[in-house]
N, C-alpha and C positions, 0 to 999 in steps of 0.2 A: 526582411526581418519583420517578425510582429509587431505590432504594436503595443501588444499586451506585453511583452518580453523585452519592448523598450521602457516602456511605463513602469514597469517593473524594478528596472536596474537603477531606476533615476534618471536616465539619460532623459527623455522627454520634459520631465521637470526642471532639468539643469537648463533646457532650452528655453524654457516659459519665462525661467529668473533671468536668464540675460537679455528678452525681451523689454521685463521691469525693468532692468537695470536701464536701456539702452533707452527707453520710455521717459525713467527720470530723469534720468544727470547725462542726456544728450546725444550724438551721434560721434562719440569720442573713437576714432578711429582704432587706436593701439585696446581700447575695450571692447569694440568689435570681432579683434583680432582674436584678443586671449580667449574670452568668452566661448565663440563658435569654435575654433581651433583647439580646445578643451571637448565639446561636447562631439566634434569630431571625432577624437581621439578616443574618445570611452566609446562608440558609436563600433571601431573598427576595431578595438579593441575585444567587445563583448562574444564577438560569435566565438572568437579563442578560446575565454571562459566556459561559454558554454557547451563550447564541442569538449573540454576537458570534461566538467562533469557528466557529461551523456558518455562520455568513455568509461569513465569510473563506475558509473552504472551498470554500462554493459560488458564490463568486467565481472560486476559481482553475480550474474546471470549463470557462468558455471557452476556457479555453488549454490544453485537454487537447484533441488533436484526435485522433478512433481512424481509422486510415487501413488497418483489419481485420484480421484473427487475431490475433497480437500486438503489433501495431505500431501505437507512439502518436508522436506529436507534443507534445512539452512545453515549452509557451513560458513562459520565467523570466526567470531573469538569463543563463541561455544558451539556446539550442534544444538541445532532448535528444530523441533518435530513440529507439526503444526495439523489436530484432529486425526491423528492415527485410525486408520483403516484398510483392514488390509492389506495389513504389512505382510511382505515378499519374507524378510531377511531380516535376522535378530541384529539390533545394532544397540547399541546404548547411547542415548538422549542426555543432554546437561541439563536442557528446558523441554520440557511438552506445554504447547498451547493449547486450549479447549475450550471451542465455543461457545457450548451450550451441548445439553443433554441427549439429545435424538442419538442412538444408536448407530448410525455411520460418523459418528462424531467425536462421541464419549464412547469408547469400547475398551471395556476395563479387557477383555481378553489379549486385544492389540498393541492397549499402551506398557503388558508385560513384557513384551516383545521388544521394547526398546528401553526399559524402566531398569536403571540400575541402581544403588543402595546411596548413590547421592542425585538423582536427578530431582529438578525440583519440576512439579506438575502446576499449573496455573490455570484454574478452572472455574464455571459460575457453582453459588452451593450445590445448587441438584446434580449434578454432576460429581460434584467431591464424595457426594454419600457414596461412588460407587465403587471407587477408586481406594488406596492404601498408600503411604509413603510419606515423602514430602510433597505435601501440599500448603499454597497459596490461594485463597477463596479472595475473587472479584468480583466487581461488577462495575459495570459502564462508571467511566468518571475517574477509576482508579489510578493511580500510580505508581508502579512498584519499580526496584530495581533488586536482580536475581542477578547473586554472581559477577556486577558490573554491568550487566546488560538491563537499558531501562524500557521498561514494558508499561503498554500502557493500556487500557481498555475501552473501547469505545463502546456503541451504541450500532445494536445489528438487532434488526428484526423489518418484519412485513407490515406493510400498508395498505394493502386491497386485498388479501390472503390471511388464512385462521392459523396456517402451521408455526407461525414464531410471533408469538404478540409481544410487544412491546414490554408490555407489564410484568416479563418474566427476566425481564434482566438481562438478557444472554447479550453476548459479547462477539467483537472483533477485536483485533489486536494492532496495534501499532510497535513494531521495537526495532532496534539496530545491532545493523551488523555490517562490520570495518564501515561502518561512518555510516552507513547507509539507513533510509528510516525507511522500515517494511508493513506495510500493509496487508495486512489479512481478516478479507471483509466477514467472512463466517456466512453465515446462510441468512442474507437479509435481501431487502428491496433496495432500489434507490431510494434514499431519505437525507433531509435537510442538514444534520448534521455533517454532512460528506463534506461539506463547499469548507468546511473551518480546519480537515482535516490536511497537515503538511509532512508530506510522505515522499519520498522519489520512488521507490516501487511499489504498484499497487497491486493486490495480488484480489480478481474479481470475480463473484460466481454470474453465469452467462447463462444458463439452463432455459431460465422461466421457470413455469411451475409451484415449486416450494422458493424459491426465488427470484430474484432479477432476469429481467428477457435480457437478451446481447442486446437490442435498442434500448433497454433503460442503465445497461451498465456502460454503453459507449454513453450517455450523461453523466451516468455517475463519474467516469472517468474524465469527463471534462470539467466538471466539479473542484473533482482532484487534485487535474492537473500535476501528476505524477511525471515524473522524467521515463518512466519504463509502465506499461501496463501486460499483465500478465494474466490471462484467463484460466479459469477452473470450476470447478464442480459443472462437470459433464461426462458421458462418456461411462456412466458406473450406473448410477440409480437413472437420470433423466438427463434429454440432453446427448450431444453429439459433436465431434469437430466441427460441425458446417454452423455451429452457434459460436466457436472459437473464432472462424473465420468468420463470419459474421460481426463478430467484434470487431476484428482486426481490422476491417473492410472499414468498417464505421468510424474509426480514428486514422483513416490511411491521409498522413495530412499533417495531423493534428499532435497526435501524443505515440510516441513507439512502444510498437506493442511484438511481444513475442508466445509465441504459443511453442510450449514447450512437450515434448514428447514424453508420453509415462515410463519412468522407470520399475 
């Protein structure tokens, strides 16, 4: 067991205080006992926990469907679309998320395809201008909830590259579905705000190029530190499975990753 995963639960700390205790008011046997035979207990108790929740997680894995680049399918307590493009097959959406503006992103032609007379769209402004319906205008920092479902918008853009500056606002998403908190980074670099962000699935673009190499998303993902990490944006504009595995490769250890097939 990690360290990190001990420290985390308390248990490490619980051992430090019975230290103190055992420090001040002596080598009292029956306080020996309880103390260690406590941290014991949580000790052997914790992998239980957290094999339940890495179960719960990759449970909700069926209902991630990648329909390729960025665009997932997320079946909850609503359908959540996420940067429609190139959509296969007419569905209707409760939420559409949308990143930011670029044309495999925002495609008012594609988000028809799934847009029905109550879907609510969640998008940065330059983006909304293009679009029709129920719309929501974000940007980084926001907090909405849609429906019951709370969305949240982060901070996505490039650090060494000109295609998404910073200064233009555009967005990732964080929201939930059956309990789960999902991550959907949009088309950025690895950047600093990542390490504050608390997600169990993290949904990462791997490319390079217009974004993140698969070595700077296996950091971003230890940043993370998501219970599930899931690769994307490849395989359509830049980018390939051997960047998936790539990733995959680079967390083989650390954080579980699934590379999902396009539907």
């Amino acid at each position: 067991m990690s360290n990190i995963l001990v420290e985390r639960c308390g248990v490490y700390n619980l051992l430090k205080i019975c230290d103190i205790i055992l420090l001040k008011e002596g080598m009292n046997e029956m306080k020996i006992a309880v103390c260690y035979l406590s941290s014991l207990f949580l000790i052997l108790l914790l992998p239980l926990s957290v094999t339940a929740e890495v179960k719960e997680v990759k449970a909700m894995v069926k209902d991630i469907h990648w329909l390729g680049h960025d665009t997932f399918k997320v079946v909850g307590e609503k359908v959540v679309y996420t940067d429609p493009f190139k959509i296969k097959k007419k569905d209707t959406a409760d939420i559409i998320l949308i990143t930011h503006e670029h044309y495999d992103h925002c495609s008012p032609e594609d988000v028809k395809k799934i847009q029905g007379p109550n879907t609510v769209i969640i998008a940065t402004s330059d983006c909304a201008k293009k679009l029709s319906g129920k719309i929501k205008i974000v940007k980084p920092g926001d907090k909405i909830n849609v429906e019951g479902i709370e969305i949240e918008a982060v901070p996505s853009y490039n650090t060494d590259k000109p295609f998404h500056p910073k200064a233009n606002g555009w967005v990732g998403y964080i929201f939930t579905a059956k309990g789960q908190r999902i991550y959907i980074a949009g088309d950025t670099d690895y950047i600093p705000e990542m390490k504050n962000f608390k997600v169990d699935i993290a949904l990462l673009p791997v490319s390079g190029t217009y974004v993140m190499t698969a070595d700077e998303a296996v950091k971003a993902a230890l940043d993370i530190r998501p219970k599930l990490a899931i690769p994307m944006h490849y395989g359509s504009i830049v980018g390939s499975e051997k960047d998936a595995k790539r990733f995959a490769e680079g967390l083989k250890g650390k954080i579980e990753v699934v590379i999902l097939q396009e539907e």
